[in-house]
N, C-alpha and C positions, 0 to 999 in steps of 0.2 A: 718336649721338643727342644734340640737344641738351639736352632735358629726362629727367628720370626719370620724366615721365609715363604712360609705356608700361609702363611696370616691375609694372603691380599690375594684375589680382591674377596671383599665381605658384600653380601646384598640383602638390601630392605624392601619391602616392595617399591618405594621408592628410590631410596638412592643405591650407588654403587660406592664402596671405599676402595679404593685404592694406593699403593705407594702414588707421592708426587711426581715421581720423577714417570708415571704414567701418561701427565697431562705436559700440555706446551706451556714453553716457560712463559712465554706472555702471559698465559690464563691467572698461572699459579702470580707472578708479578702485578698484574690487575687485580687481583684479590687480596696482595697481600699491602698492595700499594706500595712498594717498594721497585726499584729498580731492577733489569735487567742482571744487571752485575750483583748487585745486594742478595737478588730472589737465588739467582746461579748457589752459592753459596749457603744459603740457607737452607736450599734442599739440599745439597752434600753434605751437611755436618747433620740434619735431618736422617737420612737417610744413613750416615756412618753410625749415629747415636742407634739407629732402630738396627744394625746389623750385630752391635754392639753389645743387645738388649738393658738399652739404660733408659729407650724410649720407644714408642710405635705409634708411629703419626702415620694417617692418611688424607690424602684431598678426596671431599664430600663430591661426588657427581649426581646430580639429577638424571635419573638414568633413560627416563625418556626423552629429553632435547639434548644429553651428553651435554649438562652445563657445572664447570664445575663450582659450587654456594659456595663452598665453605673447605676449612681442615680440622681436624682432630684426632683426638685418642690419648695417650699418655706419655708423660714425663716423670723424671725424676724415679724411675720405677725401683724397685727393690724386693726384686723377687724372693729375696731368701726370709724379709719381715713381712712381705705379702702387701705390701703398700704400693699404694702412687698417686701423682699430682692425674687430674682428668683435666681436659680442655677442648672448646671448639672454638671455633674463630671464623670469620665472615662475616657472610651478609645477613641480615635479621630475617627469620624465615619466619612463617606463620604456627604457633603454639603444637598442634596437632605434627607438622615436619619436625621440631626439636624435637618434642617426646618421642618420634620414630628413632630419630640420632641417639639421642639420650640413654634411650633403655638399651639398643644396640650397645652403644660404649660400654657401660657398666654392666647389662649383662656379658658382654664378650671380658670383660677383666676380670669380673669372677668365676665364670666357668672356665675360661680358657688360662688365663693368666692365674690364676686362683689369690685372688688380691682380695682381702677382707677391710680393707679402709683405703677409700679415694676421697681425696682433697679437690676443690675444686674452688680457686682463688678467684676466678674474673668471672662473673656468671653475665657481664655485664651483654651479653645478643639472648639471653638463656631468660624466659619467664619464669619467677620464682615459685608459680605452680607447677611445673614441669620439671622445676627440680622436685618440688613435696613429690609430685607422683611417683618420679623415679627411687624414691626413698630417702633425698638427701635432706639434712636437717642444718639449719643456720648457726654456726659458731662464730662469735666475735665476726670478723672479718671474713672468713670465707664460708663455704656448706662442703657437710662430710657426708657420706656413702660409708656405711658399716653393715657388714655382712650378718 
């Protein structure tokens, strides 16, 4: 695919992914606790990086009360060595919700993105069984995803 425009929206049985620039900027701003003006800018360089294909963020929606937890997906990506940094970010959700996010993520990097090692530096909302489950294993400072 040449673009990642096809890529949104993705759905879980719970949630819905979406580009940010889906959701109102308040939400994305309350979530990210950042200002109006700060959050403005952060999904535009967001959203240029993901048209770009250097990155593919989406804001996490709970898809029955449309509320939106959380963002994620990837950075730093590099598709020609098959790698990328993985991230979520928000609010702490219950172990059984991550692991739907989780395996979502990395399954869609390796099937769709075909990325054979994701790094994953902050795991700090992420239960460190929900990473074991999704196959990620603790190196020094962060956990890897190897295909």
């Amino acid at each position: 695919m040449s673009s990642f425009e096809g890529y949104h929206p993705l759905l879980t049985p719970l949630f819905r992914f979406d580009w940010l620039t889906q959701f109102k900027l308040k939400n994305v701003a309350d979530l990210t606790g950042n200002d109006l003006g700060a959050t403005a800018d952060w999904v535009n360089t967001t959203m240029h990086d993901t048209m770009n294909r250097t990155a593919l963020t989406w804001g996490i929606e709970r898809r029955r009360i449309h509320k939106l937890v959380a963002w994620g997906g990837f950075r730093e990506l590099d598709l020609t060595a098959h790698t990328g940094k993985i991230g979520f970010y928000g609010k702490r959700l219950p172990a059984s919700e991550q692991q739907e996010i989780v395996d979502r993520l990395v399954h869609f990097g390796h099937e769709e993105l075909q990325l054979t090692t994701l790094t994953l530096a902050d795991a700090g909302k992420l239960d460190t069984a929900v990473l074991a489950a999704a196959g990620f294993q603790k190196h020094a400072d962060s956990w890897q995803w190897r295909a």
